[in-house]
PDB file of N, CA, C and O in Angstrom:
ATOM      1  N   UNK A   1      -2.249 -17.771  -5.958  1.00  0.00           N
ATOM      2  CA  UNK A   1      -3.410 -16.918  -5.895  1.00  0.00           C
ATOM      3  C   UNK A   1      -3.903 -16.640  -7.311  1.00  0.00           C
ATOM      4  O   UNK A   1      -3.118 -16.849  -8.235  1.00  0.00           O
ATOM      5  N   UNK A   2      -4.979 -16.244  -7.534  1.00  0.00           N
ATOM      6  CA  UNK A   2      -6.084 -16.075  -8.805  1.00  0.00           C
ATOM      7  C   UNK A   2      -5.160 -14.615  -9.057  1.00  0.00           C
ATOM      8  O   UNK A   2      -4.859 -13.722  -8.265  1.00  0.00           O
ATOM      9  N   UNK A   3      -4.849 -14.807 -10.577  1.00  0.00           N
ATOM     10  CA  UNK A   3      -5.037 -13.378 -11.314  1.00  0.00           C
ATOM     11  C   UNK A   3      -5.811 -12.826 -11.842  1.00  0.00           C
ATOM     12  O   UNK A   3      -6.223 -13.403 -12.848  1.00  0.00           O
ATOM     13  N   UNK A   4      -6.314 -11.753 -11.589  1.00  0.00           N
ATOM     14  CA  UNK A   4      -7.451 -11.376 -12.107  1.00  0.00           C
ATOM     15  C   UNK A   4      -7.062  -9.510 -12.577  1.00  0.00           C
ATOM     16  O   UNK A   4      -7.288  -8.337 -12.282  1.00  0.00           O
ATOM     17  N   UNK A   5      -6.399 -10.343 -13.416  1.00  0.00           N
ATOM     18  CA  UNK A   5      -5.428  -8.666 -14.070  1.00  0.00           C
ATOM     19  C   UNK A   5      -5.960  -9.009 -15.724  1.00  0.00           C
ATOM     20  O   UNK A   5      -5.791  -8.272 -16.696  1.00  0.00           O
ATOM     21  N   UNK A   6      -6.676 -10.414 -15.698  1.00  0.00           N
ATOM     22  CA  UNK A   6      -7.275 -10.633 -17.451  1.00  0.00           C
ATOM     23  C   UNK A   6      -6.161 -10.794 -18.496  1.00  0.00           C
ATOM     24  O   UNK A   6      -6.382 -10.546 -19.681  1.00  0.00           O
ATOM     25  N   UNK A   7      -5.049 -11.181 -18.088  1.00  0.00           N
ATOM     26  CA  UNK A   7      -4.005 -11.024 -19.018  1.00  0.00           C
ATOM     27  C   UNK A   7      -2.928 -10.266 -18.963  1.00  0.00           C
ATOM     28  O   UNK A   7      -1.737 -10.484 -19.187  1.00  0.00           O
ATOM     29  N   UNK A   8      -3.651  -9.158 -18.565  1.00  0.00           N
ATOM     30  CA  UNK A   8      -2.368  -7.863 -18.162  1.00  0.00           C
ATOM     31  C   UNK A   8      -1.823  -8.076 -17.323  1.00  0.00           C
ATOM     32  O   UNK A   8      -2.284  -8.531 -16.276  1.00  0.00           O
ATOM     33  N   UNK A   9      -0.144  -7.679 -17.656  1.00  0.00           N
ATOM     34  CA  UNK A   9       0.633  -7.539 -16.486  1.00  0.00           C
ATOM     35  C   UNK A   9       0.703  -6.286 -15.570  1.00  0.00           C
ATOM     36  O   UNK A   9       1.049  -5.128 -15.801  1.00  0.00           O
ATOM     37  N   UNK A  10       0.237  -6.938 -14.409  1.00  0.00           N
ATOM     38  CA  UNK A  10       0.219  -6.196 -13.060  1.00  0.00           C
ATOM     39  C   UNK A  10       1.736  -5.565 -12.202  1.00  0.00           C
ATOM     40  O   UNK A  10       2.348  -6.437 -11.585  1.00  0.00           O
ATOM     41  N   UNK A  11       2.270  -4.281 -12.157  1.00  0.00           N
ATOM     42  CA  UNK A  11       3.255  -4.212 -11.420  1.00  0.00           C
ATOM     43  C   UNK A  11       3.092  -3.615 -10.024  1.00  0.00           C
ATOM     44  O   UNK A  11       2.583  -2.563  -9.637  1.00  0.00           O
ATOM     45  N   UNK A  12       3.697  -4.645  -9.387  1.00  0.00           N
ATOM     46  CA  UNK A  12       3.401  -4.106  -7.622  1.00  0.00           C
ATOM     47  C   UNK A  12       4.527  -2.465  -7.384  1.00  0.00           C
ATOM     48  O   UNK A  12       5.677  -2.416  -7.822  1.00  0.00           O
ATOM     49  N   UNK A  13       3.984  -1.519  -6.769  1.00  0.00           N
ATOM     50  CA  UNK A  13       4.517  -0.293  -6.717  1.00  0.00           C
ATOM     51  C   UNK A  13       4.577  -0.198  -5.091  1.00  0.00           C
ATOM     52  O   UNK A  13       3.644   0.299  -4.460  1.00  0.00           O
ATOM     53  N   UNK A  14       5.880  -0.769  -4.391  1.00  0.00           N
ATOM     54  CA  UNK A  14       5.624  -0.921  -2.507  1.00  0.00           C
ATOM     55  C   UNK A  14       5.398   0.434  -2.780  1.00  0.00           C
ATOM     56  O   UNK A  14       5.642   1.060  -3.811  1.00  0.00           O
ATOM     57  N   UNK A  15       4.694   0.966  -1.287  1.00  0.00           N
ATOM     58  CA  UNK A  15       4.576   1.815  -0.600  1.00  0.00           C
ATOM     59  C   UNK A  15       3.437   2.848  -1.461  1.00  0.00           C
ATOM     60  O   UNK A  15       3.255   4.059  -1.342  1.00  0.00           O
ATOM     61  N   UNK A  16       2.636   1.643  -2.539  1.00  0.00           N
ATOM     62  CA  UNK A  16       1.634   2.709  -3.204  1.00  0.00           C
ATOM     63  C   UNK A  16       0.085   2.945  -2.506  1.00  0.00           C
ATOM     64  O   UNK A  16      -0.806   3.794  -2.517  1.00  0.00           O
ATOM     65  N   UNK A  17       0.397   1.516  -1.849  1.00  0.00           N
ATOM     66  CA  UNK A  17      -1.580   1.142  -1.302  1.00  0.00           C
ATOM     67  C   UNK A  17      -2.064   2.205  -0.154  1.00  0.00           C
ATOM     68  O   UNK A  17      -1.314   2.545   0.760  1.00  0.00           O
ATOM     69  N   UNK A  18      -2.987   2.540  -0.258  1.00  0.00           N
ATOM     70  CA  UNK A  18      -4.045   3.623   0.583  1.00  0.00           C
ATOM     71  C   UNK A  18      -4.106   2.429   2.052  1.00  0.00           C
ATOM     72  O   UNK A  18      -4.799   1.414   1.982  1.00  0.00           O
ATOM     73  N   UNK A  19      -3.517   2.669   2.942  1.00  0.00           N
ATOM     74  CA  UNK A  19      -3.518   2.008   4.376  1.00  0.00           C
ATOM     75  C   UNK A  19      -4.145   2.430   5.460  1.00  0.00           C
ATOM     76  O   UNK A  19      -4.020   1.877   6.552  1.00  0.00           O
ATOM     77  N   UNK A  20      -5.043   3.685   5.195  1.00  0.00           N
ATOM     78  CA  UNK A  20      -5.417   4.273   6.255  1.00  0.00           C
ATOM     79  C   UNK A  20      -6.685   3.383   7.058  1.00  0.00           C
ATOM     80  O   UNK A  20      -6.725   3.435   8.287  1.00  0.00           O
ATOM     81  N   UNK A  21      -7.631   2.633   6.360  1.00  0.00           N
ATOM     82  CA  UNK A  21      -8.698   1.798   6.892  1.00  0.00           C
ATOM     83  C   UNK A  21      -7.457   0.587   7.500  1.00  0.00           C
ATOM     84  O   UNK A  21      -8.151  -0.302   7.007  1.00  0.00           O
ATOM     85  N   UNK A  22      -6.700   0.086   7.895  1.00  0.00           N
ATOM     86  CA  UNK A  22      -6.295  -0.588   7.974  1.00  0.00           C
ATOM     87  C   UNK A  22      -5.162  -0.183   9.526  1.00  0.00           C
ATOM     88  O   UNK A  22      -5.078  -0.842  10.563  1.00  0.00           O
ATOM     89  N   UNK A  23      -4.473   1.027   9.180  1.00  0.00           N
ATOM     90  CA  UNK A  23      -4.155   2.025  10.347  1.00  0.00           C
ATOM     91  C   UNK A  23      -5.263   2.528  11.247  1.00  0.00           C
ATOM     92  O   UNK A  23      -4.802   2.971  12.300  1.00  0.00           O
ATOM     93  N   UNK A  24      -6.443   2.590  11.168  1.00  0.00           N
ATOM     94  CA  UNK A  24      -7.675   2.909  12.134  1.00  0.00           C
ATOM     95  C   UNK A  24      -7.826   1.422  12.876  1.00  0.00           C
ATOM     96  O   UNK A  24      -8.096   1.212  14.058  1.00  0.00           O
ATOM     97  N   UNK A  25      -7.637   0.715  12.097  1.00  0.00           N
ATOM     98  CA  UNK A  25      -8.205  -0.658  12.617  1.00  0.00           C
ATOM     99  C   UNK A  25      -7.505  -1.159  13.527  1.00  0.00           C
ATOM    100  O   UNK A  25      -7.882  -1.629  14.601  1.00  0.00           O
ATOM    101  N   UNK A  26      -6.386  -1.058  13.075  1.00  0.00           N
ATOM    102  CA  UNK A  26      -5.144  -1.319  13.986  1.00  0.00           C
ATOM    103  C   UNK A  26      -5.189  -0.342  15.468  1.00  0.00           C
ATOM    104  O   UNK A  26      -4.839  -0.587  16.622  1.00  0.00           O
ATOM    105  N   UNK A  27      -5.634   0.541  14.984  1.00  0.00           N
ATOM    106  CA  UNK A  27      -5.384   1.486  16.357  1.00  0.00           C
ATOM    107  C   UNK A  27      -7.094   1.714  17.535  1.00  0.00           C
ATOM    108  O   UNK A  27      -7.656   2.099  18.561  1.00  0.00           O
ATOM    109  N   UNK A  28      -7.099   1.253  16.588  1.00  0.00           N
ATOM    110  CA  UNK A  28      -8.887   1.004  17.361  1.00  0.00           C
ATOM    111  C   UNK A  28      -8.797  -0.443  18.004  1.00  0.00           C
ATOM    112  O   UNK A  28      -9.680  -0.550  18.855  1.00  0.00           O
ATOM    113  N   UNK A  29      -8.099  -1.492  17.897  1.00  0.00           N
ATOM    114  CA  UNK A  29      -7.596  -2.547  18.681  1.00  0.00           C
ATOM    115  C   UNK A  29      -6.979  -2.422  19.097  1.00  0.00           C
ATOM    116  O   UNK A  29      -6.998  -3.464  19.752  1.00  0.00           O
ATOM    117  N   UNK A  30      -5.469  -1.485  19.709  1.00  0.00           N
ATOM    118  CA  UNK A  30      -4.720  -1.017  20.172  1.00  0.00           C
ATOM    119  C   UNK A  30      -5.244  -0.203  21.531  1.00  0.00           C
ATOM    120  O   UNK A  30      -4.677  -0.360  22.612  1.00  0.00           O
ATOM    121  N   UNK A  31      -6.347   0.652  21.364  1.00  0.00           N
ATOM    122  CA  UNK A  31      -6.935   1.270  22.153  1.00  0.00           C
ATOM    123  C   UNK A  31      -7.964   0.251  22.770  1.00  0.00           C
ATOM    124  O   UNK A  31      -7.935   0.204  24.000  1.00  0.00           O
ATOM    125  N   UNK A  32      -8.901  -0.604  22.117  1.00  0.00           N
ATOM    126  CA  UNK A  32      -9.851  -1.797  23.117  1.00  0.00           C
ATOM    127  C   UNK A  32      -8.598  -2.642  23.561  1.00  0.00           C
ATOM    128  O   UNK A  32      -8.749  -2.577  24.781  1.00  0.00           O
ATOM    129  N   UNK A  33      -7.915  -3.092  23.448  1.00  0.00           N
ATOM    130  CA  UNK A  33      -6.946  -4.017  24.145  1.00  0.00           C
ATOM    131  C   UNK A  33      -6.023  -3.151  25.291  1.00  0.00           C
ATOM    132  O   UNK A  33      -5.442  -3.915  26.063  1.00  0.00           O
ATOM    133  N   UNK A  34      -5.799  -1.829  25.527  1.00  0.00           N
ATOM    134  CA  UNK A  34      -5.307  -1.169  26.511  1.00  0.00           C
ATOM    135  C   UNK A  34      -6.858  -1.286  27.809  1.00  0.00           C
ATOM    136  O   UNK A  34      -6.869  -1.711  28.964  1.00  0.00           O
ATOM    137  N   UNK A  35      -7.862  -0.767  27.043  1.00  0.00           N
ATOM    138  CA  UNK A  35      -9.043  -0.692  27.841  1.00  0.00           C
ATOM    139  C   UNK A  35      -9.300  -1.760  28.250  1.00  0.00           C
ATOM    140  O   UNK A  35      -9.537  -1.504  29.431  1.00  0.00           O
ATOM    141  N   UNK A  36      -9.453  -2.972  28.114  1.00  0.00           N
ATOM    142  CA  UNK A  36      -9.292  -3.995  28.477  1.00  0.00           C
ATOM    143  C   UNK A  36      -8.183  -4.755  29.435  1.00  0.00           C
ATOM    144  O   UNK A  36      -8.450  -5.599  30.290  1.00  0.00           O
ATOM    145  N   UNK A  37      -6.922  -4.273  29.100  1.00  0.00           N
ATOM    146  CA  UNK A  37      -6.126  -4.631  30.570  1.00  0.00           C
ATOM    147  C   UNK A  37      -6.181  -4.036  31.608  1.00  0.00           C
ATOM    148  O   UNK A  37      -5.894  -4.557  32.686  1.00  0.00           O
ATOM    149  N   UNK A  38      -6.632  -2.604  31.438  1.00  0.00           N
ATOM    150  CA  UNK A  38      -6.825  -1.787  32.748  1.00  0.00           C
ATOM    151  C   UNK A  38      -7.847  -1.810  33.571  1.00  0.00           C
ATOM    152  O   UNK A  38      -7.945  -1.345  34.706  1.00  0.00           O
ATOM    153  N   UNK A  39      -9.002  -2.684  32.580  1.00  0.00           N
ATOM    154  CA  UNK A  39     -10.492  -2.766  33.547  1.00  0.00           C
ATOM    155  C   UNK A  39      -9.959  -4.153  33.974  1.00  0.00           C
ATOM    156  O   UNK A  39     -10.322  -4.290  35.142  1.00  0.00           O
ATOM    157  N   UNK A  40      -9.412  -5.019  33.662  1.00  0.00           N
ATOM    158  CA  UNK A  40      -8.465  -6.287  34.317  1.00  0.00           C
ATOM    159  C   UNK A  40      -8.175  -6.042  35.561  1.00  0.00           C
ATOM    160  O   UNK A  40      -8.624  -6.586  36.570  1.00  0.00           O
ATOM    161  N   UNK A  41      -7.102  -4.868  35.417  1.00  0.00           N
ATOM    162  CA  UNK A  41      -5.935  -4.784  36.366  1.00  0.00           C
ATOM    163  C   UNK A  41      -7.301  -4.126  37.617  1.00  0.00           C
ATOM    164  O   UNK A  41      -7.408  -4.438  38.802  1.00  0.00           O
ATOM    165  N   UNK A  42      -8.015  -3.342  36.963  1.00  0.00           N
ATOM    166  CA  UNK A  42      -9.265  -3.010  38.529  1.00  0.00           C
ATOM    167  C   UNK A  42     -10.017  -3.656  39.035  1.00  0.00           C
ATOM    168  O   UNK A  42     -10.552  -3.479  40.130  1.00  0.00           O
ATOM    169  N   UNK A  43     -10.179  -4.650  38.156  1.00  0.00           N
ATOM    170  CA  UNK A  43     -11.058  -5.624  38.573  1.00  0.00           C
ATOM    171  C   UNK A  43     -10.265  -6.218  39.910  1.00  0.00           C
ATOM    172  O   UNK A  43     -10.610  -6.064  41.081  1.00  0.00           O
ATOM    173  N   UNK A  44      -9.121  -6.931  39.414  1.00  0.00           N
ATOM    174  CA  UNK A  44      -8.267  -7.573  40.011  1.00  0.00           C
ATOM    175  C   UNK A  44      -7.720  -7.147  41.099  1.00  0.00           C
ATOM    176  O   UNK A  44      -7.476  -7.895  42.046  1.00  0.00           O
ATOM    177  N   UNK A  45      -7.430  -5.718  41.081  1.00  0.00           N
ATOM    178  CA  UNK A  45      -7.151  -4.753  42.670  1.00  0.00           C
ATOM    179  C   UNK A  45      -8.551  -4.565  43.323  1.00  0.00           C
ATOM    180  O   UNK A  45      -8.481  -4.360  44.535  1.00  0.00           O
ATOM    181  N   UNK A  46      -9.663  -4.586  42.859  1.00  0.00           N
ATOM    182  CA  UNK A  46     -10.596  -4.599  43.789  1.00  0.00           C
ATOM    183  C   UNK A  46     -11.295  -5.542  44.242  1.00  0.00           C
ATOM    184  O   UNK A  46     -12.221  -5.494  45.052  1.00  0.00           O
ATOM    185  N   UNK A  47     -10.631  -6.820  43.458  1.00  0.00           N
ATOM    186  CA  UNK A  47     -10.827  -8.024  44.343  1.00  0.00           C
ATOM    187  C   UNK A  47      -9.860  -8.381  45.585  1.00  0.00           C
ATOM    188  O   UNK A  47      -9.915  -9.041  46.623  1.00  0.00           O
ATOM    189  N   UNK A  48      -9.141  -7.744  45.037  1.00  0.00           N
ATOM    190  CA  UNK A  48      -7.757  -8.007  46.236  1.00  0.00           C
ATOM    191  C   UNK A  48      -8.303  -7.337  47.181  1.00  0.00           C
ATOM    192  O   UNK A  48      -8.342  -8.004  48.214  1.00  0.00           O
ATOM    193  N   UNK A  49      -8.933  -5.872  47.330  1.00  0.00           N
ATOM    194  CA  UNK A  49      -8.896  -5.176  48.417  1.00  0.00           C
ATOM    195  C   UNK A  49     -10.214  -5.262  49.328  1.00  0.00           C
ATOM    196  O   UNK A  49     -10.608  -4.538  50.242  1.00  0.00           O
ATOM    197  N   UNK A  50     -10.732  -6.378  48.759  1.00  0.00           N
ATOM    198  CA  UNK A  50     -12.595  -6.640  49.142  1.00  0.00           C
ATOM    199  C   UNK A  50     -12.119  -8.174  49.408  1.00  0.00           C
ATOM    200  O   UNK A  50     -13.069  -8.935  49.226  1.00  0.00           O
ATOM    201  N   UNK A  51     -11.027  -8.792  49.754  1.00  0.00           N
ATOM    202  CA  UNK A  51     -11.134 -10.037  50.222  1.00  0.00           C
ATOM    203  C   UNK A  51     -11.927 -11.254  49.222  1.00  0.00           C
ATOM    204  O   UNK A  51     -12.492 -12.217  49.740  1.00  0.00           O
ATOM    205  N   UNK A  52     -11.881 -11.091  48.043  1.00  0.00           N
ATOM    206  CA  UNK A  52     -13.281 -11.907  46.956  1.00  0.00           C
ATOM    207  C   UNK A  52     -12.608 -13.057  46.884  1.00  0.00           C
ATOM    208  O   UNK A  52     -13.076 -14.008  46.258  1.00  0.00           O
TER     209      UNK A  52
END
C-alpha cells in the first residue's frame, strides 16, 4: 500500500481509530437484513396459507 506519511514514520496505536460511522453501518445492515427475513418469512406463510 502507498505511504503517504511523506517520510515520516507512522505508528499504528490499536484500539485508537474513531469506529463509530462504521458501528452505525454495521448496525443499520443488521437491522435491514432482520427486516428483510421477516417480510420473507410473511411473505412465505402467506403464500402457504392462500394456496399461491
Amino acid at each position: 500500500m502507498a505511504d503517504h506519511s511523506h517520510g515520516k514514520t507512522v505508528e499504528h496505536k490499536p484500539g485508537s481509530m474513531d469506529i463509530r460511522a462504521q458501528e452505525k453501518t454495521f448496525a443499520a445492515f443488521i437491522r435491514f437484513s432482520a427486516w428483510g427475513a421477516l417480510l420473507s418469512v410473511l411473505v412465505l406463510i402467506f403464500m402457504a396459507l392462500s394456496n399461491a
